[in-house]
C-alpha positions in Angstrom: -57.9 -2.3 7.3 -54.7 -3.8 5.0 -52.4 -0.9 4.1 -54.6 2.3 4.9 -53.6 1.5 8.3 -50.3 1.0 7.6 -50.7 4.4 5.9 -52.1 5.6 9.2 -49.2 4.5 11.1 -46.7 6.0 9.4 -48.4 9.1 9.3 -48.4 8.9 13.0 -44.7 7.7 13.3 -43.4 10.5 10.7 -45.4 13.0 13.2 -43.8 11.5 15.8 -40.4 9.8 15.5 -39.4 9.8 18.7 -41.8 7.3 19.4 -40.2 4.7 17.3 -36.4 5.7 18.4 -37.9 5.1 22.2 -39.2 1.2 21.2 -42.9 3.0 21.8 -44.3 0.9 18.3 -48.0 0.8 17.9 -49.5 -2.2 16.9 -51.5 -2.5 14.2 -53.3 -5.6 12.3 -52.9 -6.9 8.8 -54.5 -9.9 7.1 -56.1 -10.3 10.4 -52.8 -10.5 12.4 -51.8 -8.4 14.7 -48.3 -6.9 13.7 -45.9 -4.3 15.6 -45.7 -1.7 13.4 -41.6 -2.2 13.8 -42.2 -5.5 12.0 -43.5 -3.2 9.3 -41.4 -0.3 8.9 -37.8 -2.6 9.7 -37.9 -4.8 8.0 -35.0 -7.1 7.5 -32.5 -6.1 4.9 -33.6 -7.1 1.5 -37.4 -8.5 2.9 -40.3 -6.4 1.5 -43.4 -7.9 3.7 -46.7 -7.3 2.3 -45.9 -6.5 -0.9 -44.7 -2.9 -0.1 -41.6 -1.3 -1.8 -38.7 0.4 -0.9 -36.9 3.7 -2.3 -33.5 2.9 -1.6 -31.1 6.1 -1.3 -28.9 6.2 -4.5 -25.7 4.4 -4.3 -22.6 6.3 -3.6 -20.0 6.4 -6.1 -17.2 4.2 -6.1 -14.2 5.5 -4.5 -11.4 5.7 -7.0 -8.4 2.6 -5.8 -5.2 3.5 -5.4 -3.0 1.8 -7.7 1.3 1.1 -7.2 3.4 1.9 -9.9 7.6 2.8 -10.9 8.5 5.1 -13.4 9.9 3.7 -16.8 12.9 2.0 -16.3 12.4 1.2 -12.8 11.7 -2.6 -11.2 9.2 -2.8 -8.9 9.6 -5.0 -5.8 7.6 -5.7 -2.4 6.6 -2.5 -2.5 9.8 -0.5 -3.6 11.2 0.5 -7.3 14.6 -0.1 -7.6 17.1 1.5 -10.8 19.8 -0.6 -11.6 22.5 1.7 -13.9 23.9 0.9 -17.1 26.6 3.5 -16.5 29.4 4.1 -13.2 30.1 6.9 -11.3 31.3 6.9 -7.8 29.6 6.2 -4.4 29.1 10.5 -3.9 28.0 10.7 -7.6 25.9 7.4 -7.6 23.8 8.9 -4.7 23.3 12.3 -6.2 21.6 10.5 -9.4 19.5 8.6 -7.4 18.3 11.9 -5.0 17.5 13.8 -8.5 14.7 11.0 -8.3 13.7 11.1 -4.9 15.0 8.7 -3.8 18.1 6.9 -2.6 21.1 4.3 -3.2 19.3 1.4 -1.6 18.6 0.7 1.3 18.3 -3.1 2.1 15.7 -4.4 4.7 15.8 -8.0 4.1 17.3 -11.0 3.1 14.6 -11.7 0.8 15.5 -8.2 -0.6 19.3 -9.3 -0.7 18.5 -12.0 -2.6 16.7 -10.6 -5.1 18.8 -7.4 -5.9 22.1 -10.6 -6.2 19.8 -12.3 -8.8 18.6 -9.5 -10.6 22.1 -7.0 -11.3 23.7 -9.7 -12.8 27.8 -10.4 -12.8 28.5 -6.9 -12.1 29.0 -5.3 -8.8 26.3 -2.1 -7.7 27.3 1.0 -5.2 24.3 0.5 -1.8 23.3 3.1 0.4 26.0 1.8 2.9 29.0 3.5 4.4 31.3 4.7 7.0 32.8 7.9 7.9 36.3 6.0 9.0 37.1 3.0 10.9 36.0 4.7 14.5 32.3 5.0 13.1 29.6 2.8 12.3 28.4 1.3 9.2 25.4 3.7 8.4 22.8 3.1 5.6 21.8 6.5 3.5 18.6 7.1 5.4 21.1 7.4 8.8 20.1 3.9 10.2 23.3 2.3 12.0 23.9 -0.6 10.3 23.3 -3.9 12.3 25.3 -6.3 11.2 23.0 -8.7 9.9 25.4 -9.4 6.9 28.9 -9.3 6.2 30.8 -6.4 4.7 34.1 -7.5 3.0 36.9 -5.6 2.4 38.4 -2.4 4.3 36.9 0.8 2.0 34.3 3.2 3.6 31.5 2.6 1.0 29.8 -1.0 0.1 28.5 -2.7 -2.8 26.9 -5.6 -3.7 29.0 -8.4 -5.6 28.3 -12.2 -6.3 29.8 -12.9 -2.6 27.5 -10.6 -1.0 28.4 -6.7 -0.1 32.3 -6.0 0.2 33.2 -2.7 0.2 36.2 0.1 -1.3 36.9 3.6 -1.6 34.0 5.7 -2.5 36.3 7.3 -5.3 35.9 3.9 -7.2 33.7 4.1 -10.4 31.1 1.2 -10.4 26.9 1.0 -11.2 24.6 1.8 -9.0 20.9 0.6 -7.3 18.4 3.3 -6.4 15.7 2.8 -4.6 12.1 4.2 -3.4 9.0 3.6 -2.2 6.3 2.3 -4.7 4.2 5.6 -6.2 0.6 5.6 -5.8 -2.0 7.1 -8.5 -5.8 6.9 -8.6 -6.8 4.5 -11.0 -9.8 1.9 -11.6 -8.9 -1.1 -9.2 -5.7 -2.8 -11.7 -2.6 -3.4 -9.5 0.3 -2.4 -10.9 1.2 -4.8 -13.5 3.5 -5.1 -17.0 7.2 -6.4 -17.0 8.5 -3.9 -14.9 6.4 -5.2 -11.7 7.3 -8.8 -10.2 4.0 -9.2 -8.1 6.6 -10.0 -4.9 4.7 -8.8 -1.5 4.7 -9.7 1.9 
């Protein structure tokens, strides 16, 4: 019989396909064994029995991976791009530069994020997304979280910044740099994280 009644079988399951979706397989024999034709027709993956091919359906394009990246002149960081100026304004003034960007004076989630913005500025103190209306309010961040007092804030000024100490904090009329800070930017590209010597591989 070989394969002209495997021929037959499938000509009977294609005419019928509800027979094999309701476990109603005929049996057939090959070699001089009696098979199931489900042995036949599934297979299991990557097995061919009896010498028969299979026309597999064409493989589906790869979908494109989306890649992180900061604009020139911006440091990337678990996940955020951060601007450190090379020029001082005032807290107001600060944060208006950084919104023309999109984003923000930063916000700081972390002590691991503390620690890195210390080591990176250098000897000079930066303007954060940190302030107070007066002395009745709360500390606020820019993005209108209270603060929670998981640092100290030196000083008696309505606007904070980030020295060699820690944050302290002045009037907002004061002229120092400033951090901005976003969320990481994602692009389309071919699978290569976002690399170079603005990117310093740091994620959770």
């Amino acid at each position: 019989m070989g394969f002209s009644e495997i021929e037959k079988t499938e000509q009977r399951l294609h005419m019928n396909p509800d027979a094999a979706e309701n476990g109603e397989w005929p049996r057939i024999i090959i070699n001089g064994s009696t098979k199931q034709a489900k042995e036949v027709f599934s297979p299991k993956p990557g097995h061919f029995p009896y010498g028969r091919s299979a026309v597999l359906p064409p493989a589906l394009p790869s979908p494109s991976t989306l890649t992180e990246y900061c604009p020139d002149g911006w440091i990337g960081y678990q996940r955020k791009c951060y601007y450190f100026s090379d020029s001082d304004r005032n807290w107001t003034s600060s944060q208006n530069y950084c919104a023309s960007f999109n984003a923000s004076l930063v916000v700081i989630d972390s002590q691991e994020e503390m620690s890195f913005l210390r080591r990176y500025k250098g000897p000079a103190d930066y303007w954060i997304g940190l302030q107070k209306m007066n002395d009745q309010e709360p500390w606020r961040w820019i993005d209108g979280t209270i603060f929670n007092n998981w640092f100290k804030i030196r000083g008696g000024g309505e606007c904070a910044y980030i020295n060699h100490q820690g944050v302290a904090s002045s009037s907002g009329r004061s002229e120092e740099p400033w951090i901005c800070s976003k969320p990481v930017q994602m692009t389309k590209g071919t699978g290569c994280a976002l690399s170079g010597p603005n990117y310093l591989h740091k994620h959770p």
